[in-house]
C-alpha positions, 0 to 999 in steps of 0.5 A: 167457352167460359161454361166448360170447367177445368181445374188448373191442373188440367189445363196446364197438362193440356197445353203440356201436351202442346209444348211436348210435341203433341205427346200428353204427360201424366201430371205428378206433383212429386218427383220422388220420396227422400229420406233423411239421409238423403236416400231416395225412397221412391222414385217417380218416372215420367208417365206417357199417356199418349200422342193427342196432336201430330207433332206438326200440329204442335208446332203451328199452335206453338207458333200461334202462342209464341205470336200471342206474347210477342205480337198480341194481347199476352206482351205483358209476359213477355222476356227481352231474350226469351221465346216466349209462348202463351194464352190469356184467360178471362171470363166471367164470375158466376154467383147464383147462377148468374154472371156478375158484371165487372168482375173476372177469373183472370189467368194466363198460361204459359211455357219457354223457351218455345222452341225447346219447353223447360218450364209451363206456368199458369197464374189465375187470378180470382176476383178482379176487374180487368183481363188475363193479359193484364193482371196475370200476365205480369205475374207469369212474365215475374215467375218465368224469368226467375224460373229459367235463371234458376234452371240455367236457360240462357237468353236465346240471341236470336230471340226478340228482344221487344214485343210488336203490336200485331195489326195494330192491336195496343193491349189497353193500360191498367186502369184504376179500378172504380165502384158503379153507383147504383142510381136505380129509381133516380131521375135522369138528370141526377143519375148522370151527374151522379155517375159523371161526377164519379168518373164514369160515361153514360149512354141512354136507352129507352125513354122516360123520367126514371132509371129503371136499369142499369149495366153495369149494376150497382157495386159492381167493379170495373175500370174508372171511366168505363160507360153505364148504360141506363135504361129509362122508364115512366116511372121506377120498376117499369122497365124501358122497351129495348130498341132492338125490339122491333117486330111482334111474332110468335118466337120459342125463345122469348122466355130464354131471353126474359131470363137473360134479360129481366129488365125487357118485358116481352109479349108472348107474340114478340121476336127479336131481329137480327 
């Protein structure tokens, strides 16, 4: 999940491991010391820490990251000739505590050929509005290619040379990135013109004259023309109650849910239904 921290460095050791059959490498940044002269001062070898995976385990998941760039959501780091394997990467950023809406640490990794590894690349991209496959992917597809030429990989002729959609599945067009208006405490008619005249849908929750909320909020990035929820009250600062409110009954996690959600006041008695 999003909530568990890595450092670059510890995940592509880890996806390593994969690429090497299972076995997990100690990571070096320097291959050796040289001096001047050309003599080489220290050497670093390869450190074996151990099998983490069976071998055969390394294959099927090798198999599934190799499935993700030719049939699924990471063809963006794909090469016309190549075997290619991969993971997109996206989750949210968090300032103060919280989660902010529209903006993404995008990253994808990566490693070919993926039958025979000589390259592992992991590209994260801070900051931006749309996903891993997406905006890192190219990025990755760019670094690999030049990568294998300056190694000497030559193109596999058994390997495809154009990716598939898998079941359908369509990775969705870059699209230009757009500022939410924020149309706190405006009225209904004026907040959707003023979010429709900027390029974006609107859905209405709740009933009201105001808009009392909004997702996502004000100033927030995302792509031009996704949708703005609005949540409607009698008057501004009184928040809507949401739909899916529908009992009253004593429930532990209502505070947990208030802290989630602040825009939906609940009573001590309330609970939510599946």
């Amino acid at each position: 999940g999003q909530t568990n921290n890595v450092t670059p460095i510890q995940l592509l050791t880890a996806v390593c491991a994969v690429a090497n059959g299972g076995v997990l490498m100690k990571p070096q940044l320097v291959q050796e010391i040289v001096a001047s002269d050309g003599r080489v001062l220290v050497p670093f070898r390869k450190q074996e820490v151990g099998r983490v995976i069976s071998r055969e385990t390394s294959k099927q998941v090798c198999e599934i990251l190799e499935s993700v760039v030719t049939n699924g959501t990471g063809r963006r780091a794909f090469l016309p000739g190549y075997r290619v394997a991969g993971k997109t990467g996206t989750a949210q950023k968090v300032v103060d505590g919280k989660y902010v809406q529209g903006e993404y640490v995008a990253s994808f990794v990566s490693f070919a050929p993926a039958d025979n590894p000589r390259i592992a690349v992991l590209v994260v991209i801070d900051g931006v509005p749309f996903y891993g496959g997406v905006v890192a992917g190219p990025v990755v597809q760019a670094v690999m290619l030049d990568s294998l030429k300056y190694l000497g990989v030559k193109p596999d002729l058994s390997a495809p040379l154009a990716p598939k959609p898998m079941y359908g599945l369509e990775v969705p067009p870059v699209k230009e990135a757009a500022t939410v208006p924020s149309v706190l405490g405006y009225p209904l008619e004026e907040a959707e013109a003023t979010l429709k005249k900027a390029g974006f849908k609107v859905i209405v929750e709740g009933k009201g004259t105001s808009v009392v909320d909004q997702i996502p909020h004000g100033d927030a990035k995302v792509e031009k023309g996704s949708t703005v929820i609005l949540y409607l009250g009698s008057e501004a600062g009184q928040p809507a109650i949401a739909p899916w409110i529908l009992e009253h009954m004593g429930d532990p996690d209502i505070a947990a849910i208030e802290d989630f959600s602040p825009r939906i006041p609940l009573s001590e008695d309330a609970r939510l239904l599946e």
